[in-house]
Z-matrix of the N, CA and C atoms (Angstrom, degrees):
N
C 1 1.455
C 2 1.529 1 108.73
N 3 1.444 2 115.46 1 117.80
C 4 1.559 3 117.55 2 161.62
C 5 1.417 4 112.12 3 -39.94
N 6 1.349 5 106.48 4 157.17
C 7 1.256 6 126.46 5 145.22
C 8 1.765 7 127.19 6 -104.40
N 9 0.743 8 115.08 7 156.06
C 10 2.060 9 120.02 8 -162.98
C 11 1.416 10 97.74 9 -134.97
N 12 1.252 11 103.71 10 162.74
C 13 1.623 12 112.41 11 -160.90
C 14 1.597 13 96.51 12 -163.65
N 15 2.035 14 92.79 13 141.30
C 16 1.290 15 118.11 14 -163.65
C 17 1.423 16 99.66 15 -102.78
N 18 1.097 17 143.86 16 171.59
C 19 1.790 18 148.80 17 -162.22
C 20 1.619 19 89.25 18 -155.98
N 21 1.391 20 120.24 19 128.70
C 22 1.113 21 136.34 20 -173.01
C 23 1.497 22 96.92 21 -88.20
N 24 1.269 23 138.50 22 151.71
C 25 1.520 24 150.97 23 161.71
C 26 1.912 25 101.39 24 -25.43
N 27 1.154 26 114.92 25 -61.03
C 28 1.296 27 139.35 26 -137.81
C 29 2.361 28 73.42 27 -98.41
N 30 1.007 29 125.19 28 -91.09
C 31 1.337 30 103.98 29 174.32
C 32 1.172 31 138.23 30 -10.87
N 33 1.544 32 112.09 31 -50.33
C 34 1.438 33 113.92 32 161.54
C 35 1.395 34 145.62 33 -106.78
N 36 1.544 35 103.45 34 32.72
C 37 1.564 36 135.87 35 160.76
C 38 1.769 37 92.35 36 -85.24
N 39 1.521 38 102.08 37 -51.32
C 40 1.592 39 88.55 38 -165.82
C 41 1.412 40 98.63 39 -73.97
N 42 1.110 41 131.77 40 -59.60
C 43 1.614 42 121.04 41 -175.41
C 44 1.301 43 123.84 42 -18.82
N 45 1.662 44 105.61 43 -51.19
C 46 1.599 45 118.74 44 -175.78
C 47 1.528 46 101.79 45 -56.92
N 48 1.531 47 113.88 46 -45.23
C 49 1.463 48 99.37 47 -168.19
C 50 1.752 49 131.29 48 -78.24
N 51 1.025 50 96.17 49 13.13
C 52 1.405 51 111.38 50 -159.67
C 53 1.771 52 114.43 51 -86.40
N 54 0.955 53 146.19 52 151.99
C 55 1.701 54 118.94 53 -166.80
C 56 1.846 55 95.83 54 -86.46
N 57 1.647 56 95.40 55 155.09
C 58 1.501 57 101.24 56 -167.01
C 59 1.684 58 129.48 57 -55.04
N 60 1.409 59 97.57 58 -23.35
C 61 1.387 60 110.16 59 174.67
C 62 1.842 61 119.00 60 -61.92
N 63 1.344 62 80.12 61 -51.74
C 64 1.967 63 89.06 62 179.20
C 65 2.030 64 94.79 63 -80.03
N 66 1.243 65 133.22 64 -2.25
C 67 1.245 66 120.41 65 -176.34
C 68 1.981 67 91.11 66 -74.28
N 69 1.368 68 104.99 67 -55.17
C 70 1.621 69 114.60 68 -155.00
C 71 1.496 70 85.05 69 -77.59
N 72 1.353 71 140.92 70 1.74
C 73 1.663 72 115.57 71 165.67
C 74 1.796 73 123.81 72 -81.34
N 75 1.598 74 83.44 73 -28.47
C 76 1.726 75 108.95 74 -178.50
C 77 1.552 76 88.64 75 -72.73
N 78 1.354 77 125.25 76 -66.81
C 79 1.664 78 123.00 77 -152.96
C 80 1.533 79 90.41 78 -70.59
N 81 1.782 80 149.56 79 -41.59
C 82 1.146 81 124.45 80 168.94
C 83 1.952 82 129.30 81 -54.16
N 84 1.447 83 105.34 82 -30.77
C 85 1.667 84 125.63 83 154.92
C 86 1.604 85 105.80 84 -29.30
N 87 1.380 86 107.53 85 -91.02
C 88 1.291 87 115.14 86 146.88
C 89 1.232 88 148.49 87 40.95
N 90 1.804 89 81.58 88 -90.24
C 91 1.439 90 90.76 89 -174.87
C 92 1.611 91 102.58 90 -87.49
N 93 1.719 92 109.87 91 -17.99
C 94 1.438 93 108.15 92 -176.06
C 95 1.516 94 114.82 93 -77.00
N 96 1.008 95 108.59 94 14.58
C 97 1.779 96 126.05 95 -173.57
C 98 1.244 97 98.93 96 -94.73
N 99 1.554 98 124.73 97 -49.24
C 100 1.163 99 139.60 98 176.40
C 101 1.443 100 103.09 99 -23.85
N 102 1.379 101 103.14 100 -69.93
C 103 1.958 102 102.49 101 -169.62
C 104 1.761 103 106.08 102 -86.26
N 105 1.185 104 126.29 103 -10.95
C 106 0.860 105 121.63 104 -163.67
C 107 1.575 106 129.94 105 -145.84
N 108 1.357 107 132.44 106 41.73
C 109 1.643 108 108.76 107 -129.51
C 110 1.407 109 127.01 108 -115.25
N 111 1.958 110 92.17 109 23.40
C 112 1.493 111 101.16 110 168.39
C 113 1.905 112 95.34 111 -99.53
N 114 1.113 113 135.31 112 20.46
C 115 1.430 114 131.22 113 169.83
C 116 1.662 115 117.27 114 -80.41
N 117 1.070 116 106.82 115 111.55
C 118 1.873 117 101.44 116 169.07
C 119 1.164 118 89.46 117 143.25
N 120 1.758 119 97.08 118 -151.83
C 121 1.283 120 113.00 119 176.45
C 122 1.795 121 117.72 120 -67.02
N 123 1.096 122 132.22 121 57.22
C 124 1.539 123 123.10 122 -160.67
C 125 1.751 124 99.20 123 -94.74
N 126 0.908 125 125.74 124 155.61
C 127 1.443 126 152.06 125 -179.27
C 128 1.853 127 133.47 126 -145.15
N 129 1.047 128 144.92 127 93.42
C 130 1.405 129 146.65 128 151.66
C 131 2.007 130 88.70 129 -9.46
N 132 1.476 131 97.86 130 140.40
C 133 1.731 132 106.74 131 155.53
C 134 1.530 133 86.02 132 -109.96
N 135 1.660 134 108.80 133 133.07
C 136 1.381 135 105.58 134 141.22
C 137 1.016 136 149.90 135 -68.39
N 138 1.203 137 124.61 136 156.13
C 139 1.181 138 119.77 137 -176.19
C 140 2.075 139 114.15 138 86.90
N 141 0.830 140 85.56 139 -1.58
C 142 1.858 141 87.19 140 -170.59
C 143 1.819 142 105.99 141 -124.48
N 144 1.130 143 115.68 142 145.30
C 145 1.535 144 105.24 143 -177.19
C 146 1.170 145 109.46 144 -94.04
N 147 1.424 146 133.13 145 115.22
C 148 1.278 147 129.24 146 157.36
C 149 1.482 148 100.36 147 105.32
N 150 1.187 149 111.88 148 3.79
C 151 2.329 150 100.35 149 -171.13
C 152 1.428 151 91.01 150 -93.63
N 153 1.191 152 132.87 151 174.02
C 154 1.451 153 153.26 152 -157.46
C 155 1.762 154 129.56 153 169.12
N 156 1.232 155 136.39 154 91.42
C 157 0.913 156 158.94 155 -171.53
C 158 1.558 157 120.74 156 -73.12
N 159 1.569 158 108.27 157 108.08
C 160 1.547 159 87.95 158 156.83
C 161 1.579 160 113.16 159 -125.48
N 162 1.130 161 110.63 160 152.00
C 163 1.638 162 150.43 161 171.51
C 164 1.697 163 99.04 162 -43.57
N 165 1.278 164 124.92 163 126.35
C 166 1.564 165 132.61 164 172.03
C 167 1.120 166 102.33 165 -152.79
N 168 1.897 167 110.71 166 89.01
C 169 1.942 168 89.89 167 -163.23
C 170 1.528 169 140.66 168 92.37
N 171 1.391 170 105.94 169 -129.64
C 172 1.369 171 102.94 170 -178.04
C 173 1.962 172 73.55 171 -129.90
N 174 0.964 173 127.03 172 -1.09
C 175 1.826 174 121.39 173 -178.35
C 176 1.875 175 99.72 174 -82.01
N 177 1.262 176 102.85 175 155.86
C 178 1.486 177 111.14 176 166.36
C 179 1.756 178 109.55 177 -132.43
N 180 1.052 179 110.01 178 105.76
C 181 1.993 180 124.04 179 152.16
C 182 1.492 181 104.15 180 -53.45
N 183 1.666 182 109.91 181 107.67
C 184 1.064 183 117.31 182 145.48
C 185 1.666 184 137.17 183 -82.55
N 186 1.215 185 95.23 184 107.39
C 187 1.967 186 78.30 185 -170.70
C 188 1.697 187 113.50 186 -130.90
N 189 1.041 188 97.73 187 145.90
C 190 1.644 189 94.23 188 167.33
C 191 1.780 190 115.95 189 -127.52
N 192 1.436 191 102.42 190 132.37
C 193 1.476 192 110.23 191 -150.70
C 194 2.239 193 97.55 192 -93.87
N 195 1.288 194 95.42 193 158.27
C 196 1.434 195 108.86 194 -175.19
C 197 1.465 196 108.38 195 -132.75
N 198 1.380 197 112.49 196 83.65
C 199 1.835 198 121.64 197 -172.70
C 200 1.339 199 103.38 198 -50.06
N 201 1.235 200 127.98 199 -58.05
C 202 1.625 201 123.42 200 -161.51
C 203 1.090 202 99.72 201 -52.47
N 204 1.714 203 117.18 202 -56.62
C 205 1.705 204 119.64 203 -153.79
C 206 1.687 205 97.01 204 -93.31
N 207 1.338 206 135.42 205 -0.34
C 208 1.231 207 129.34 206 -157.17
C 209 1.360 208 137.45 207 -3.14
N 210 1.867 209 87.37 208 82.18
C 211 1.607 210 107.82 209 176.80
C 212 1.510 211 91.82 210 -144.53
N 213 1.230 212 119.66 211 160.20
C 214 1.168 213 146.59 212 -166.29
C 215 1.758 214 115.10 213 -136.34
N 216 1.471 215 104.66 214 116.64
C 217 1.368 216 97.92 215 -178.47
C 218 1.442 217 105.96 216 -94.31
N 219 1.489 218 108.77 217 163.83
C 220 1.674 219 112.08 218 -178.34
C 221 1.817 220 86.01 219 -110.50
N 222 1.085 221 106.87 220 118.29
C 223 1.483 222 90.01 221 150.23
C 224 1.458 223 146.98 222 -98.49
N 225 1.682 224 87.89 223 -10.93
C 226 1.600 225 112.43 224 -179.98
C 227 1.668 226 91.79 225 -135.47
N 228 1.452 227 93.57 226 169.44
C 229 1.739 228 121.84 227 161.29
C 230 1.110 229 104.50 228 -167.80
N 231 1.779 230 129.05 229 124.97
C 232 1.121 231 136.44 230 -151.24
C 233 1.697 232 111.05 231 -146.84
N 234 1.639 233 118.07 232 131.80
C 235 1.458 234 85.26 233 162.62
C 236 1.364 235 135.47 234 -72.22
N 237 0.879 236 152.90 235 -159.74
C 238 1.272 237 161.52 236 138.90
C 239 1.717 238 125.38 237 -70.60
N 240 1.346 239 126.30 238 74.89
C 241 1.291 240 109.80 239 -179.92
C 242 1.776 241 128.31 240 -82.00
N 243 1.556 242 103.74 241 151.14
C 244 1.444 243 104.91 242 -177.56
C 245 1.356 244 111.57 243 -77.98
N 246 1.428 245 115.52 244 163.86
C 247 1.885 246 121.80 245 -164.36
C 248 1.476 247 83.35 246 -78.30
């Protein structure tokens, strides 16, 4: 059974702004989350209960996952800036 995934308001303001090439790498990410979506770059954030991050690039997927209902909300998607 897939899992499906919700995009927070604020996720997909940033998505839109992003140039189209890096848009369709995040939305192919995505969809590979669908079957699978602790695979890749995934990470625990500390300090936070339940958020988890993966790596696409220099972009970061914020998501927090829901086992029973298996969907995962994004609440963020962010680039990555250098110091």
């Amino acid at each position: 059974m897939n899992w499906d995934y919700r995009l927070s308001d604020k996720a997909l303001k940033n998505l839109k702004e992003f140039p189209k090439q890096d848009r369709l790498r995040i939305y192919e990410a995505l969809e590979t989350m669908k079957d699978a979506p602790f695979i890749g770059d995934i990470k625990p954030i500390q300090g936070e209960e339940n958020l988890w991050r993966r790596r696409i690039g220099a972009y970061r997927i914020y998501f927090r996952p829901f086992h029973e209902k298996r969907v995962f909300d994004i609440p963020g998607i962010e680039r990555k800036r250098s110091h």
